[in-house]
Biopython code that builds the backbone (N, CA, C, O; Angstrom):
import numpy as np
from Bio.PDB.StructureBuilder import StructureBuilder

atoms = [
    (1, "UNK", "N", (0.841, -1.168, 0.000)),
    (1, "UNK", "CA", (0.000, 0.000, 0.000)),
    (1, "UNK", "C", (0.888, 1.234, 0.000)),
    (1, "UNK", "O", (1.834, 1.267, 0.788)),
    (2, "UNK", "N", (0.711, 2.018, -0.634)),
    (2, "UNK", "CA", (1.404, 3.031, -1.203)),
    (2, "UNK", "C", (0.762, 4.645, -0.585)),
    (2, "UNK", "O", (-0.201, 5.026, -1.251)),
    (3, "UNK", "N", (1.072, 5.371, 0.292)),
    (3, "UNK", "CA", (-0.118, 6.357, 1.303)),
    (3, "UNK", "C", (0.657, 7.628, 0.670)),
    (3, "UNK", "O", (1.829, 7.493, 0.318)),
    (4, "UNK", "N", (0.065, 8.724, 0.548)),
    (4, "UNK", "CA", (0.719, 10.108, 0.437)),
    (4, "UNK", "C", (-0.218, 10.671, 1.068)),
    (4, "UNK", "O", (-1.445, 10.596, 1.001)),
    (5, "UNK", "N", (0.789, 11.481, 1.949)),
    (5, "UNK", "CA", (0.132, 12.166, 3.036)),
    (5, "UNK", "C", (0.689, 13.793, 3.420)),
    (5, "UNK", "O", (1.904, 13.922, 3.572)),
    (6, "UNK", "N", (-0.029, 14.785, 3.544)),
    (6, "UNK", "CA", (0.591, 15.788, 3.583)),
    (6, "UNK", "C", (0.109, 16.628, 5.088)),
    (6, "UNK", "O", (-1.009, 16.967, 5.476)),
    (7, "UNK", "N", (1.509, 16.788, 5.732)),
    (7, "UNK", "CA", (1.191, 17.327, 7.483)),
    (7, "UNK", "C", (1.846, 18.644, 7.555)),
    (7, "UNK", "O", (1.274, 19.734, 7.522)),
    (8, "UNK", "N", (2.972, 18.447, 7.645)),
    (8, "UNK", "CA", (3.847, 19.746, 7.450)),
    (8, "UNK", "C", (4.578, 19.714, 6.046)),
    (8, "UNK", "O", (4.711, 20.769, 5.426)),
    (9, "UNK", "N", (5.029, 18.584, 5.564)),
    (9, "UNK", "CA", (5.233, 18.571, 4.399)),
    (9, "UNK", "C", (4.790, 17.083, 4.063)),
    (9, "UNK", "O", (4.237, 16.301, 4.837)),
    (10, "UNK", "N", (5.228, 16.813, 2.459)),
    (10, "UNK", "CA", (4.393, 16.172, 1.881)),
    (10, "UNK", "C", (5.212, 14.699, 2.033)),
    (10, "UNK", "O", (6.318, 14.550, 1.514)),
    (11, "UNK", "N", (4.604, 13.725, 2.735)),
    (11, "UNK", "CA", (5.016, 12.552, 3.022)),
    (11, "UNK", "C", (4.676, 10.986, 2.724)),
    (11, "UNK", "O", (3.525, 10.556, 2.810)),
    (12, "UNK", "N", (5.884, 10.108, 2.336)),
    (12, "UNK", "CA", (4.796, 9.116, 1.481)),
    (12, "UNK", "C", (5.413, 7.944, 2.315)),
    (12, "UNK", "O", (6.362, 8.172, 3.065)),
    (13, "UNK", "N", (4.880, 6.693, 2.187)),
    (13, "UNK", "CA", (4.906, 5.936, 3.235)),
    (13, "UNK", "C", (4.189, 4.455, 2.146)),
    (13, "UNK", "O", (3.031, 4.243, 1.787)),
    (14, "UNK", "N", (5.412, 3.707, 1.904)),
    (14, "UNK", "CA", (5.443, 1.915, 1.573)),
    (14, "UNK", "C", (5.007, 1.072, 2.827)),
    (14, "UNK", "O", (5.352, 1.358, 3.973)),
    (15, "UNK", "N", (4.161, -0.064, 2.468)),
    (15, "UNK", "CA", (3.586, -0.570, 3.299)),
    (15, "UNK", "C", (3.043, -1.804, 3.032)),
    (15, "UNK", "O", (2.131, -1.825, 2.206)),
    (16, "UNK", "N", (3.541, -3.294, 3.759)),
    (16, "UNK", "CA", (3.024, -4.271, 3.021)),
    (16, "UNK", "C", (2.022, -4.547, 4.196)),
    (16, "UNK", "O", (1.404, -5.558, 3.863)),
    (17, "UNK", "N", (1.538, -4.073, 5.526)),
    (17, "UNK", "CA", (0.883, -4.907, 6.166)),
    (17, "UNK", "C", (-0.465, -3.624, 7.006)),
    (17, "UNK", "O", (-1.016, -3.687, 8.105)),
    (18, "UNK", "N", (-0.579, -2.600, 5.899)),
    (18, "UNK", "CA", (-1.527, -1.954, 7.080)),
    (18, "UNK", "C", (-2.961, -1.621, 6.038)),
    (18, "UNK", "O", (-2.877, -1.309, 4.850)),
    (19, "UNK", "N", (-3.993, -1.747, 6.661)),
    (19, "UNK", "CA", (-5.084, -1.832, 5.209)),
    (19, "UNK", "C", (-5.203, -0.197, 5.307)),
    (19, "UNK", "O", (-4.336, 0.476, 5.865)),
    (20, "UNK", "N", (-6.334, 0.341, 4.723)),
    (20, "UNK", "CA", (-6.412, 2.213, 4.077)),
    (20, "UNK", "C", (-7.375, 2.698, 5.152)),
    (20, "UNK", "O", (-7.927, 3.790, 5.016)),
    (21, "UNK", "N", (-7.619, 1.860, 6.313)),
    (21, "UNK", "CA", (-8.126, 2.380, 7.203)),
    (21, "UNK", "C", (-8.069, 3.991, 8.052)),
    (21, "UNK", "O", (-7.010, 4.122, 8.666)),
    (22, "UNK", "N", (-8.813, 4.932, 8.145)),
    (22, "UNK", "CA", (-8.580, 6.587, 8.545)),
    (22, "UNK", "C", (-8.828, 6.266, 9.994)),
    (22, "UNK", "O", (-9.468, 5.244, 10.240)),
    (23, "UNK", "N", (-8.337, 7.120, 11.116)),
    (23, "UNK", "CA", (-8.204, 7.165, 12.122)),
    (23, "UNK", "C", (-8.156, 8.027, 12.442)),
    (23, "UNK", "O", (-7.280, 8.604, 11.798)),
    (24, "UNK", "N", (-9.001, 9.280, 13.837)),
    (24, "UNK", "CA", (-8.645, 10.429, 13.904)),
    (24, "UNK", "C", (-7.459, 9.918, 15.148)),
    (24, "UNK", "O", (-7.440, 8.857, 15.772)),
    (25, "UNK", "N", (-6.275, 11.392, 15.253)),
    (25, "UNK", "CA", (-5.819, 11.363, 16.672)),
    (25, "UNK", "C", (-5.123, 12.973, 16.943)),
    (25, "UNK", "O", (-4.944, 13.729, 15.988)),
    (26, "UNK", "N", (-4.791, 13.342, 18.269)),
    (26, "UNK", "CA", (-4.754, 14.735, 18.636)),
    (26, "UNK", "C", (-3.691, 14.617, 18.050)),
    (26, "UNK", "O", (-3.260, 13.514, 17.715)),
    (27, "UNK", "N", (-2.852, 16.128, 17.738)),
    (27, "UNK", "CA", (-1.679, 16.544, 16.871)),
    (27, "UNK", "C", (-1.916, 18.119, 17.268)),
    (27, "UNK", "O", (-2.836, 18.936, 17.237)),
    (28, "UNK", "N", (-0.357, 18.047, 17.712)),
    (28, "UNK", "CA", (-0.109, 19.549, 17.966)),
    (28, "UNK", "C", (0.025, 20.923, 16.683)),
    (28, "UNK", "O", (1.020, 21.174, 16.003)),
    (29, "UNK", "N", (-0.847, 21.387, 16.670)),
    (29, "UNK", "CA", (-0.386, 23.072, 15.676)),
    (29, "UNK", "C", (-0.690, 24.202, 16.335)),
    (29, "UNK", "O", (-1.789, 24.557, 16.759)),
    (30, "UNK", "N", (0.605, 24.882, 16.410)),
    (30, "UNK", "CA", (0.411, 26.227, 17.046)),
    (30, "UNK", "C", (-0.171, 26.517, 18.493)),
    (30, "UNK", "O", (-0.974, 27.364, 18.883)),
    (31, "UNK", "N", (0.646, 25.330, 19.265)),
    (31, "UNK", "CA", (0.156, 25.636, 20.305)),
    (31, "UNK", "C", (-0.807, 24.837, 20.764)),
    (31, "UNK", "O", (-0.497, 24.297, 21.826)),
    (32, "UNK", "N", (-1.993, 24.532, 20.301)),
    (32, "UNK", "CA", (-3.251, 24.136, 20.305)),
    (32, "UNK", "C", (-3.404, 22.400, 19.962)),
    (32, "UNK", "O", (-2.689, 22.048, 19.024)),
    (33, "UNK", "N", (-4.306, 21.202, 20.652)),
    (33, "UNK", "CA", (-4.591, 20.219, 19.861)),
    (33, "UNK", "C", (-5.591, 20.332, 18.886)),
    (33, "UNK", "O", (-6.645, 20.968, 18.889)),
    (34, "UNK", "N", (-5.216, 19.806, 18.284)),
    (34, "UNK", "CA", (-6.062, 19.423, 16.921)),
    (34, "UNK", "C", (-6.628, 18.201, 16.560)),
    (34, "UNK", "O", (-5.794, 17.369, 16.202)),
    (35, "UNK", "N", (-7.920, 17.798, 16.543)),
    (35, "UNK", "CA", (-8.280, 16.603, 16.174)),
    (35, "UNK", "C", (-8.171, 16.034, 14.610)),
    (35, "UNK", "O", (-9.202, 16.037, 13.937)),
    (36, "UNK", "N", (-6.836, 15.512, 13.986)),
    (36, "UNK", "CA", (-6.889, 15.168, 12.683)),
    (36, "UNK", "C", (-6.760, 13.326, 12.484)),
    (36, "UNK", "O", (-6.420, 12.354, 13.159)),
    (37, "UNK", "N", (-7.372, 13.689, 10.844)),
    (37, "UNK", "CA", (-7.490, 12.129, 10.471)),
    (37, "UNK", "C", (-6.421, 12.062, 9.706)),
    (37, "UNK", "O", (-5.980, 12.912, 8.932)),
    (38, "UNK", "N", (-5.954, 10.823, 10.005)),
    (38, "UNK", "CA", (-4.803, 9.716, 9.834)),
    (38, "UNK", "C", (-4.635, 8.250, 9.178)),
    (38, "UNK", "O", (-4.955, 7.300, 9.892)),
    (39, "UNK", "N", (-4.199, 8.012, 7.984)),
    (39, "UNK", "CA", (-4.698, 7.193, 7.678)),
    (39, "UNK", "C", (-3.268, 5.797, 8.674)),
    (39, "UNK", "O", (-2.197, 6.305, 9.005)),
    (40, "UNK", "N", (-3.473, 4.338, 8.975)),
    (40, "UNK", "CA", (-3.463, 3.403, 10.063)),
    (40, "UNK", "C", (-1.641, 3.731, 9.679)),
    (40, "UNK", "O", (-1.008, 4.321, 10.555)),
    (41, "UNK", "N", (-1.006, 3.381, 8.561)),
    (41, "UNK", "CA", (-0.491, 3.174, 8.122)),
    (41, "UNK", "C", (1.058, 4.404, 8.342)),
    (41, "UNK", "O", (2.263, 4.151, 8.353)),
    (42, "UNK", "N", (0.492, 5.397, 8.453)),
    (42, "UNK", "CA", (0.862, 7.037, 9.392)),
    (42, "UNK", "C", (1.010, 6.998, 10.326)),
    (42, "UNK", "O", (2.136, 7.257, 10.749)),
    (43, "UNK", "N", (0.049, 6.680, 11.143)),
    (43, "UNK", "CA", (0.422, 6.723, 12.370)),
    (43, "UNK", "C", (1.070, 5.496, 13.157)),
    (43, "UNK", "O", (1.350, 5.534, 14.355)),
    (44, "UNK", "N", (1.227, 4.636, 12.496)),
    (44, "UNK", "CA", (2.302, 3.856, 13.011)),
    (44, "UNK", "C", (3.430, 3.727, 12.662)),
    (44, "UNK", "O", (4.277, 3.107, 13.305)),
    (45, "UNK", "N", (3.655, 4.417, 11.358)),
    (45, "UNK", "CA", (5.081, 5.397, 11.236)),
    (45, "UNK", "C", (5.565, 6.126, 12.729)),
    (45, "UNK", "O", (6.341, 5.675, 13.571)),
    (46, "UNK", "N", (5.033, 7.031, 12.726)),
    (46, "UNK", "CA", (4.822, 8.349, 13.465)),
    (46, "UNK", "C", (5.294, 7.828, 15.084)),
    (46, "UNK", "O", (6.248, 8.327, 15.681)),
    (47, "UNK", "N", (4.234, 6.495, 15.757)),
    (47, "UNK", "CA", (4.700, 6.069, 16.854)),
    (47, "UNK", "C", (6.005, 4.996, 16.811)),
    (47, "UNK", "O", (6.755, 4.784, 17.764)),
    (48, "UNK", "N", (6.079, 4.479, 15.711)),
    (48, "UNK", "CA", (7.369, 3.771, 15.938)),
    (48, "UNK", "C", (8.737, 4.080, 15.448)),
    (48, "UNK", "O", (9.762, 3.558, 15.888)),
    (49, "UNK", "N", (8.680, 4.883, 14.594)),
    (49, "UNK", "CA", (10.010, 4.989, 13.525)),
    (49, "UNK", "C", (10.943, 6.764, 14.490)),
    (49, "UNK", "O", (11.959, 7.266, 14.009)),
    (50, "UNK", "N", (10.297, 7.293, 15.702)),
    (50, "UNK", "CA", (10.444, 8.469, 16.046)),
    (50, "UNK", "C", (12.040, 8.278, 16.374)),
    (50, "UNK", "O", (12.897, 8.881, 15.728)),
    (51, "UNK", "N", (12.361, 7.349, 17.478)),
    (51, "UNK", "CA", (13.584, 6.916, 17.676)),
    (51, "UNK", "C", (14.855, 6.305, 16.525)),
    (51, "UNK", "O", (16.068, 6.478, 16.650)),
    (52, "UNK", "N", (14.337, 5.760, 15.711)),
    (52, "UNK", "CA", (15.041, 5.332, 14.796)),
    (52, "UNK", "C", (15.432, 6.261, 13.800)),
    (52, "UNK", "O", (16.326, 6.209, 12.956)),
    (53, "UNK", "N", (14.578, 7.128, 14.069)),
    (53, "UNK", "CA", (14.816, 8.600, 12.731)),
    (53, "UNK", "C", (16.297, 9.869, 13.260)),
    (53, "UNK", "O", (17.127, 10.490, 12.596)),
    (54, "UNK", "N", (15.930, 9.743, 15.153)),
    (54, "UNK", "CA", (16.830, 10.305, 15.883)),
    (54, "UNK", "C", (18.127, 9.690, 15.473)),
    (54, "UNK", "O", (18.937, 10.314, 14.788)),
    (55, "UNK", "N", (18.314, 8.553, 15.859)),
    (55, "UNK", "CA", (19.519, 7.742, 15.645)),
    (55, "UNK", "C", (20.109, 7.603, 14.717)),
    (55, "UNK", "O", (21.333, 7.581, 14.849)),
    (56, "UNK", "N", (19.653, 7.479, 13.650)),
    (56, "UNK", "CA", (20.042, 7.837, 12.239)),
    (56, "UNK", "C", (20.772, 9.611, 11.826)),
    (56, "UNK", "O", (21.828, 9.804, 11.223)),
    (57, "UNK", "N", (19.968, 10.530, 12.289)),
    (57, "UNK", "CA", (20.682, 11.857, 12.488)),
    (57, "UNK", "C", (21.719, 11.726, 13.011)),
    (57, "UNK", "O", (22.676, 12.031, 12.299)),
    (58, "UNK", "N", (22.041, 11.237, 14.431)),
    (58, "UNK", "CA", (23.361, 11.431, 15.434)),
    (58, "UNK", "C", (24.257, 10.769, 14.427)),
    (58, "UNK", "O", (25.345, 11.240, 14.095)),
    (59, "UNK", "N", (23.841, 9.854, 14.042)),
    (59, "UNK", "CA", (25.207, 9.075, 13.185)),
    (59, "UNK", "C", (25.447, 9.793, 12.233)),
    (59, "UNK", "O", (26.630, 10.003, 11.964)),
    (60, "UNK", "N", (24.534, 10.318, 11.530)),
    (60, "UNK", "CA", (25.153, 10.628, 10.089)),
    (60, "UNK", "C", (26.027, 12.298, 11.202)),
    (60, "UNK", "O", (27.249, 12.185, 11.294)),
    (61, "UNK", "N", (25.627, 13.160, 11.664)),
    (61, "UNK", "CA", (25.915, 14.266, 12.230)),
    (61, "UNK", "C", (27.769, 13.916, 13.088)),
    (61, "UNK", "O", (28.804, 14.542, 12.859)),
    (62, "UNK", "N", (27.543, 12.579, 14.173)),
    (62, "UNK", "CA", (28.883, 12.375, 14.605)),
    (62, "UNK", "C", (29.374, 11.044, 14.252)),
    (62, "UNK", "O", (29.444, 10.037, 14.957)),
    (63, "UNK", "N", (29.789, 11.274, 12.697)),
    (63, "UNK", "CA", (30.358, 9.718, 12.079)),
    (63, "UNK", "C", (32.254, 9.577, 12.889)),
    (63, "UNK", "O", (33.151, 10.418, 12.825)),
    (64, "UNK", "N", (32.269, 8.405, 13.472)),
    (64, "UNK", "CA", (33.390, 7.926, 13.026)),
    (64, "UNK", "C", (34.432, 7.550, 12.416)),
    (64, "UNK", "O", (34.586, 6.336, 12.285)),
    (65, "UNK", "N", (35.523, 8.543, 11.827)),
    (65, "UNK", "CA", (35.995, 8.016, 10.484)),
    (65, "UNK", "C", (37.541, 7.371, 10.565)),
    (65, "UNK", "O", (38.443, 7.564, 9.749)),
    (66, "UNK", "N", (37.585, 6.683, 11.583)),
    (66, "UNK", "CA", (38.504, 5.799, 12.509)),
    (66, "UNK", "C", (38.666, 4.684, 11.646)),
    (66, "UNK", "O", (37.780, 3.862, 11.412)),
    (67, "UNK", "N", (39.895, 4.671, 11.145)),
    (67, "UNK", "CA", (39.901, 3.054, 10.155)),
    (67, "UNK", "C", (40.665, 2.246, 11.795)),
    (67, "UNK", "O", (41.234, 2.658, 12.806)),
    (68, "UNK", "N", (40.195, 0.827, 11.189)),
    (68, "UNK", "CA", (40.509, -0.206, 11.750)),
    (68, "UNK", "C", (40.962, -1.554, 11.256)),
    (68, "UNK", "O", (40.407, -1.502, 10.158)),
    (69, "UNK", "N", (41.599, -2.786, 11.266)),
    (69, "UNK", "CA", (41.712, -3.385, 10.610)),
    (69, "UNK", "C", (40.713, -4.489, 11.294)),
    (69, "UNK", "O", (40.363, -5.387, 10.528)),
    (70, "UNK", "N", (40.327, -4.530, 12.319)),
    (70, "UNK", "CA", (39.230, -6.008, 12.918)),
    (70, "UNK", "C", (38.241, -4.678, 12.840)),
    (70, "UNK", "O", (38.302, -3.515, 13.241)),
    (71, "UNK", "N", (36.832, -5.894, 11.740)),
    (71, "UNK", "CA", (35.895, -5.455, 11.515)),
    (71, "UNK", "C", (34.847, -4.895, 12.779)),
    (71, "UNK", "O", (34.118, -3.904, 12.742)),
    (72, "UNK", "N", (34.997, -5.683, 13.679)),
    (72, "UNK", "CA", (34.374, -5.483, 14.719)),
    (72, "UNK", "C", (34.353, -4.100, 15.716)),
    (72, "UNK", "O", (33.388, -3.438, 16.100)),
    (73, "UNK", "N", (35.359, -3.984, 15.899)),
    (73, "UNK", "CA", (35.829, -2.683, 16.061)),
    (73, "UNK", "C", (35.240, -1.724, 15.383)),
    (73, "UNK", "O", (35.036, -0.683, 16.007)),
    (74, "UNK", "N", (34.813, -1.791, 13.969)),
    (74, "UNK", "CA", (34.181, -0.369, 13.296)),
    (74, "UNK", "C", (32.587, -0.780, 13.723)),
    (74, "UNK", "O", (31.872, 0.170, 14.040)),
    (75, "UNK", "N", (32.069, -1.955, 13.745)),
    (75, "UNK", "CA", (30.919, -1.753, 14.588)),
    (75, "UNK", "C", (30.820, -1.422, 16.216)),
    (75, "UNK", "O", (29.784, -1.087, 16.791)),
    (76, "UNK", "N", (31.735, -1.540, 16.647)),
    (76, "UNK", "CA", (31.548, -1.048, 17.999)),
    (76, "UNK", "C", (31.904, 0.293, 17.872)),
    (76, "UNK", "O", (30.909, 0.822, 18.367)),
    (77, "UNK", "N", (32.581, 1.127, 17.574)),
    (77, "UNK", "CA", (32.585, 2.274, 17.365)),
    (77, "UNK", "C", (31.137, 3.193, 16.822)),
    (77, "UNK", "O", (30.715, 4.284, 17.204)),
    (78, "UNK", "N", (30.794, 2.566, 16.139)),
    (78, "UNK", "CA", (29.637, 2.917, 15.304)),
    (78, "UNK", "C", (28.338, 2.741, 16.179)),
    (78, "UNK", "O", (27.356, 3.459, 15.992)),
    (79, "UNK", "N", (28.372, 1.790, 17.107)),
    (79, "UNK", "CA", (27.008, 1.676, 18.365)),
    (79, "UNK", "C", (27.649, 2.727, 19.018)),
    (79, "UNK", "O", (27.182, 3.181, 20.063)),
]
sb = StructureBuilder()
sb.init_structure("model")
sb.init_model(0)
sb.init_chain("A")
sb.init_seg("    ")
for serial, (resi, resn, name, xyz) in enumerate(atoms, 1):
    if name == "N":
        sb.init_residue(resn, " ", resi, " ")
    sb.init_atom(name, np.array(xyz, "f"), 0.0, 1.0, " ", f" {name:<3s}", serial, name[0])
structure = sb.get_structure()
């Protein structure tokens, strides 16, 4: 399932396991909640991927560029 969705900007979202089901839920603008609809598939982006999106920044932001010759080592560096 293939979703385009537009919140603050325009966002699209691959999906082999969520049906086209809409869902409302609160969402902050300007201060204020807002009751908006969501389609299933969004918002479980939204609650699960929040941490993984962080973590992905820090790395790319403080890469390691430490050569090593035991592979292991560049993954432990890298956690």
């Amino acid at each position: 399932m293939l979703t385009k969705f537009n919140d603050k900007k325009l966002f699209y979202n691959i999906s082999n396991c969520q049906t086209n089901k809409i869902e409302t839920c609160e969402r902050w603008e300007e201060g204020k909640k807002v009751k908006k609809k969501l389609p299933i598939s969004v918002m479980n982006y939204m609650r699960h991927m929040r941490g993984i999106d962080i973590s992905n920044k820090f790395i790319s932001e403080y890469e390691m560029d430490s050569k090593t010759v035991k592979w292991w080592k560049r993954i432990f560096l890298h956690l």
